[in-house]
N, C-alpha and C positions, 0 to 999 in steps of 0.2 A: 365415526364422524360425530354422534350425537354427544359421543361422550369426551371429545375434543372439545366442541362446544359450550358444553355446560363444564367442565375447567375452565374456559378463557372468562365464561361470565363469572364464576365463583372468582377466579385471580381480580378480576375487576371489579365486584362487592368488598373484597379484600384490601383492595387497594385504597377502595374509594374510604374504608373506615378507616385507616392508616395514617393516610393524608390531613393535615390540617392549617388553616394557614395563620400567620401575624397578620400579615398584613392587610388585606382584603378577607372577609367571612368567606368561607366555603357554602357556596347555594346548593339546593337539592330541589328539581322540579319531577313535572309528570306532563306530557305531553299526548296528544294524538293527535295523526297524520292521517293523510287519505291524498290519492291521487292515482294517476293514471300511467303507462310505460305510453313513450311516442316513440319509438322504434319502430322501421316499417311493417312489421309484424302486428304489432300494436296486442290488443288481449291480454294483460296483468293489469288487474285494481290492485291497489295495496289498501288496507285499513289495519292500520300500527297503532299501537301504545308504544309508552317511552320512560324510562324515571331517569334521570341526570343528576348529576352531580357537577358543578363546575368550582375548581379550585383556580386561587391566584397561579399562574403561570409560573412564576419563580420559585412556590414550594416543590412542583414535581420538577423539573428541567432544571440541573445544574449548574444553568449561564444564568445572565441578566435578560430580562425579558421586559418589553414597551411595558407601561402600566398596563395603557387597555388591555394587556393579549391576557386572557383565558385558555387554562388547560379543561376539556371537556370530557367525560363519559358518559358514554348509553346505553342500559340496555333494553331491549326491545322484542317485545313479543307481538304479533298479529295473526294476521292471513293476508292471503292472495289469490284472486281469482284466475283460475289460467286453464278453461273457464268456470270448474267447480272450484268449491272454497278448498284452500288449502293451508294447512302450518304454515310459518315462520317463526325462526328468534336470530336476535344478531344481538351483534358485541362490537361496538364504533368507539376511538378515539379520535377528537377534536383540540382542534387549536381554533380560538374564537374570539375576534376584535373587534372591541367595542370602539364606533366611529365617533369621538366625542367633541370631534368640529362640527359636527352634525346633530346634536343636540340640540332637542328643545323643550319646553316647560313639562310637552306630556309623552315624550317617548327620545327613547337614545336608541341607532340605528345598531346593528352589526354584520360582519359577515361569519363564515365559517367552512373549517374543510377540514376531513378526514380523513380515515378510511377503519376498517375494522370487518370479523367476520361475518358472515352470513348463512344461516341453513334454513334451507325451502321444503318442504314436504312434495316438492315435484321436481322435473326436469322439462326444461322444453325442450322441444327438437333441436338436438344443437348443444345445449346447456353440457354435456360431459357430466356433471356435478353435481348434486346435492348441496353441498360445502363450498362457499364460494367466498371472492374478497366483495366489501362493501365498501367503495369509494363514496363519499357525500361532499358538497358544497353548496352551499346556502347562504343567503339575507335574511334578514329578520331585524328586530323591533320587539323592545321591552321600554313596557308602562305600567305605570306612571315608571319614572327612571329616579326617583330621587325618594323614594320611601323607605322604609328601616323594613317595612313590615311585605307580605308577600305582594309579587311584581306578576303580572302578564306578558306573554310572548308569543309575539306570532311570526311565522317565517313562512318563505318560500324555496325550496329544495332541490336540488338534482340529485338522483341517487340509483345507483348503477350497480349490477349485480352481474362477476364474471369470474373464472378460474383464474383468471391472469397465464393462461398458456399451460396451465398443470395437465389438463387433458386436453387431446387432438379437438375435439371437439368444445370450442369457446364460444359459443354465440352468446353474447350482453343481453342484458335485459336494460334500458335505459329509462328511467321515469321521472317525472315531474310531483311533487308532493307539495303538499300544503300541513301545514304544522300549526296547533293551537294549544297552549300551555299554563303551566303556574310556577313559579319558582319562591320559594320561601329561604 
């Protein structure tokens, strides 16, 4: 499983060099998150790191795509309390739309949704897995929105962690994150 992992992040360090756009610059940020699972179990902190890459939409996907929309990758390393500290790394792809009716002098809005894997250095009661899917969707807010030079972002997150039905035993883990960044 660990070594399933560390291939989907190596294909997507790969990918992310590969990729490059005309039209809109390719960003590369760094992030961290903190938040809490509200699932009635409750008991996961999460405290993540992030590095991103976000490229124009229309170099990976080979349709036409709105302006605003963004193709996103992450990968991401932390822990998780459940209740001692423990590993994590994940591997998420994003699609991510910049709101630009919503625009103003010192921040342009977004949303955001994905999915991608996840490994936890535990199981809960329940969990079947180790190796699980990482469903995410998020808002967020980059500022200033009109510089050349590096931007700020901050979001607020949902982010879910299940086998999707792979083993008898699926219990989610469901959490709420908060996300603070730099993208260059």
């Amino acid at each position: 499983m660990k070594r399933l992992l560390l291939a989907l992040v190596a294909v997507m360090l790969m990918a992310t060099a590969a990729i490059g756009g005309e039209e809109e610059p390719t960003l590369y940020g760094v992030s961290v998150s903190g938040g809490n699972s509200y699932t009635a179990d409750g008991g996961v902190a999460w405290m993540l790191m992030s590095w991103t890459t976000i490229f124009d939409y229309d170099d990976v996907m080979p349709h036409h795509a709105p302006e605003p929309l963004r193709f996103k990758t992450e990968v991401t390393a932390g822990m998780a309390t459940v209740p001692e500290k423990r590993g994590t790394v994940a591997a998420n792809i994003l699609a991510m739309y910049f709101l630009e009716g919503w625009r103003t002098g010192w921040m342009v809005p977004y949303v955001e949704a994905g999915t991608g894997l996840i490994y936890t250095d535990f199981r809960r009661k329940g969990q079947g897995l180790r190796l699980n899917f990482n469903p995410v969707a998020g808002i967020g807010m980059v500022f200033p929105p009109n510089t050349d030079g590096g931007k700020y972002f901050a979001a607020l997150r949902l982010h879910h962690v299940s086998n999707g039905g792979l083993d008898d035993d699926n219990t989610g883990i469901n959490s709420a994150l908060l996300t603070f960044g730099f993208i260059y």
